[in-house]
N, C-alpha and C positions, 0 to 999 in steps of 0.2 A: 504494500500500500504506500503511495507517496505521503512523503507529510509537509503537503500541498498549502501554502502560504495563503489566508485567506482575505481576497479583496475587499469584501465586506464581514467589516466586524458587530461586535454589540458593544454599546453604550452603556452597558450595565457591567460591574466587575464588582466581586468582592473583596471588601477591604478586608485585608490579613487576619488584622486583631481579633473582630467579632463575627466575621465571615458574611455580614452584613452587605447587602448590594449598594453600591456607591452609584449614583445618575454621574456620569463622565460625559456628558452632551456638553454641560457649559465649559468645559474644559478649551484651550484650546487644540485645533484639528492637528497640530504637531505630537502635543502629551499624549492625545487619545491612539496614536499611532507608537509612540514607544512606549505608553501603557499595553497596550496588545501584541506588541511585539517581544515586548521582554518581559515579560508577569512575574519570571522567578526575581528577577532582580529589584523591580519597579511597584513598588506598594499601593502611591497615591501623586494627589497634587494637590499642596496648599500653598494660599497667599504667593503664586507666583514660583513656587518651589517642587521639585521632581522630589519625594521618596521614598526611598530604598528601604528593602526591608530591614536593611541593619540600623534604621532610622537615621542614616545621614541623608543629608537634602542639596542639591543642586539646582543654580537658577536656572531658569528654560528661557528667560529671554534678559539680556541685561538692558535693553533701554537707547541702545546705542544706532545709529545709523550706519552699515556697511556700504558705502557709495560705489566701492570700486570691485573687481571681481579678485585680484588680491586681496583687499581687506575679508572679504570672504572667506578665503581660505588660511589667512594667516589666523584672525582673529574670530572665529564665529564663534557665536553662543548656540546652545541646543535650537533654536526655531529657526537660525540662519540654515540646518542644515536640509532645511524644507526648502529653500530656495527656488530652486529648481525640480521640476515634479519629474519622476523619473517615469519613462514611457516603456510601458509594459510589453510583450510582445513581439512581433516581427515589424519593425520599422525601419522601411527605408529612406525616407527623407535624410539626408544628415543633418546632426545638430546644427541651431542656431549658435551664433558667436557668443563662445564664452559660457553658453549653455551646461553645465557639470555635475548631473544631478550623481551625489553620490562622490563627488573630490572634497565637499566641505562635510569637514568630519570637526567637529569635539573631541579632542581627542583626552581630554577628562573624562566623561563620557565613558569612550572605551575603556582607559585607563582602569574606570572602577566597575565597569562589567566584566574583564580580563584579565585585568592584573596591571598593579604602578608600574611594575618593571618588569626586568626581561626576567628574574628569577621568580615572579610572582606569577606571567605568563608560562614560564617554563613547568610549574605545576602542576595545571592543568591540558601541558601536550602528550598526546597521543599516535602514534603510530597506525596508519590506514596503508592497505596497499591497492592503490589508483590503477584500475581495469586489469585484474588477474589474472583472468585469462588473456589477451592482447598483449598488455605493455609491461605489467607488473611492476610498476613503482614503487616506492614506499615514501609517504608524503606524513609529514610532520603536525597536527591539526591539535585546535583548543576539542576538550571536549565539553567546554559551557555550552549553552544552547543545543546542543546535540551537533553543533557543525559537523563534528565528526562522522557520526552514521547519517545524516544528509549527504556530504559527500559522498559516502558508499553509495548510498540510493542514486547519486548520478551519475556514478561508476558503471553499475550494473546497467542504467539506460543509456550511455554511450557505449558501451559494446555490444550493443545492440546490433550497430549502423559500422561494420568494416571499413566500411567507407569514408570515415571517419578517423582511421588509426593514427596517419601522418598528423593529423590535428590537433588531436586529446592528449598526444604525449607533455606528461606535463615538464615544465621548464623549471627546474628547481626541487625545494624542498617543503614548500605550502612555508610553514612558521622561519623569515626571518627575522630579527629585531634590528631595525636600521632605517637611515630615513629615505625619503621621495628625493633622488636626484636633483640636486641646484636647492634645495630647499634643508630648514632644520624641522621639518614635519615628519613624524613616525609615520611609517607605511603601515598600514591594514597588514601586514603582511607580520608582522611585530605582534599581530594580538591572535596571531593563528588562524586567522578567518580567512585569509583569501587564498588563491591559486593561480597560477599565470601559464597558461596553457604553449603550444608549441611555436615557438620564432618562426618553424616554416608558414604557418597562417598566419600571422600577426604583424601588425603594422602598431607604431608607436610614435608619437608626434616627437618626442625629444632626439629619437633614433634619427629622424625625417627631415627634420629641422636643422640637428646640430648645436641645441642652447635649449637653455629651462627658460625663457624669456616667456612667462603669461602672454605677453601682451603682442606678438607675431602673429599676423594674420594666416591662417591654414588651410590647407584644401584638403578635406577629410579622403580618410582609406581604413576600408575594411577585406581582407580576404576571411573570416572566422565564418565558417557555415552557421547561420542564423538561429537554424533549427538545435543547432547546439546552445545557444545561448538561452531559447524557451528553454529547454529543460534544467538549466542552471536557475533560473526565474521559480519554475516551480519549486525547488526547495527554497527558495530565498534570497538567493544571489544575486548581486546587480551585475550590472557588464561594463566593462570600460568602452568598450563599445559605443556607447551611447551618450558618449564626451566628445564637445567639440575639440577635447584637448584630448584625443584617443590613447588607448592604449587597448588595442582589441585582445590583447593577449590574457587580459586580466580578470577575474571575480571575485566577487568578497561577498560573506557573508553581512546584507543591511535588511532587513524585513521590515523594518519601519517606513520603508521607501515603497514597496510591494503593497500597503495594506490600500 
């Protein structure tokens, strides 16, 4: 059975304590989206505050204006990272400029659904081995949220499709702890959630271009079979694919993007 990320959720959740149902309608539509997407971690929302069942609390929007699409990504708060609505499905339009639903991360955020550091992520990883029969990898995965046996579940549906093999090999080892090229931003890749699939498919604007420079105008490119990208969606995954500042090679675990 997949365990199929659902686009429509409920507005009703129980609070922890008394197991009591909470109305989360007046919430805003960002909270109510990492309220349903992280429940183990994510308790409540008061006065402007995300929490967590260990009863630390998080602001979800600090009040500030982000004008530029760096200040976006250097500095967001948890609502910035709605910014951009990520486009579900098989889409072929290329992004608009600068469009990156899915590069503006909190990385606090993760931080405390994952682990501070790399010994606190390190914990929590896990050993999977990525398409068994086919490629036989052994790829490195958190096992919070279940990333781990998600990935399996899209293991066993890419080898499915032989046709596929040159593509699915993955590039790496899923968990490294380091940052996003030209920048001091942690990679997705540091908290075990993502996976970056085979260089022979993949195009990558940094690769393309020659410089981390945001602000270079681009001419988007995808060779990643698309239909691969649905089934990484249904467990949860976003695509880099779907950046006007590409990187088709890439996935990560974000469900709060999906709901």
């Amino acid at each position: 059975m997949r365990l199929l990320i659902p686009i429509i959720f409920s507005f009703l959740l129980c609070d922890s304590v008394d197991n009591q149902p909470v109305d989360t309608i007046a919430y805003p539509i960002g909270v109510q989206k990492l309220m349903a997407a992280y429940p183990s971690q994510i308790k409540g929302y008061e006065d402007g505050f995300l929490i967590f069942h260990d009863q630390s609390r998080m602001v979800y929007d600090y009040g500030q204006i982000n004008n530029t699409h760096t200040e976006l990504l250097d500095e967001p708060d948890l609502k910035d990272m709605f910014a951009y609505p990520y486009p579900m499905g098989i889409v072929i339009t290329p992004p608009e400029h600068n469009q990156d639903p899915g590069r503006i991360r909190n990385l606090e955020f993760y931080k405390k659904i994952y682990g501070q550091t790399r010994e606190e992520v390190e914990q929590h990883l896990t050993e999977i081995v990525w398409c068994p029969q086919t490629i036989g990898q052994t790829l490195l995965v958190t096992t919070i949220n279940d990333v781990d046996k998600r990935l399996v579940k899209i293991s066993e549906e890419l080898e499915k499709h032989p046709e596929w093999t040159a593509c699915i090999r993955a590039a790496g080892r899923g968990f490294s702890w380091r940052v996003i090229a030209g920048t001091d931003r942690l990679s997705a890749h540091s908290f075990g959630i993502a996976i970056d699939l085979n260089r022979t498919c993949s195009d990558y604007w940094q690769w393309d271009y020659q410089t981390a420079d945001e602000n270079i105008l681009i001419t988007y490119k995808n060779r990643m079979p698309l239909e691969i990208v649905e089934i990484f969606e249904q467990y949860g995954f976003i695509w880099g694919g779907k950046w006007y500042h590409y990187d088709t090679m890439h996935f990560e675990y974000r469900p709060e993007l999906l709901m």
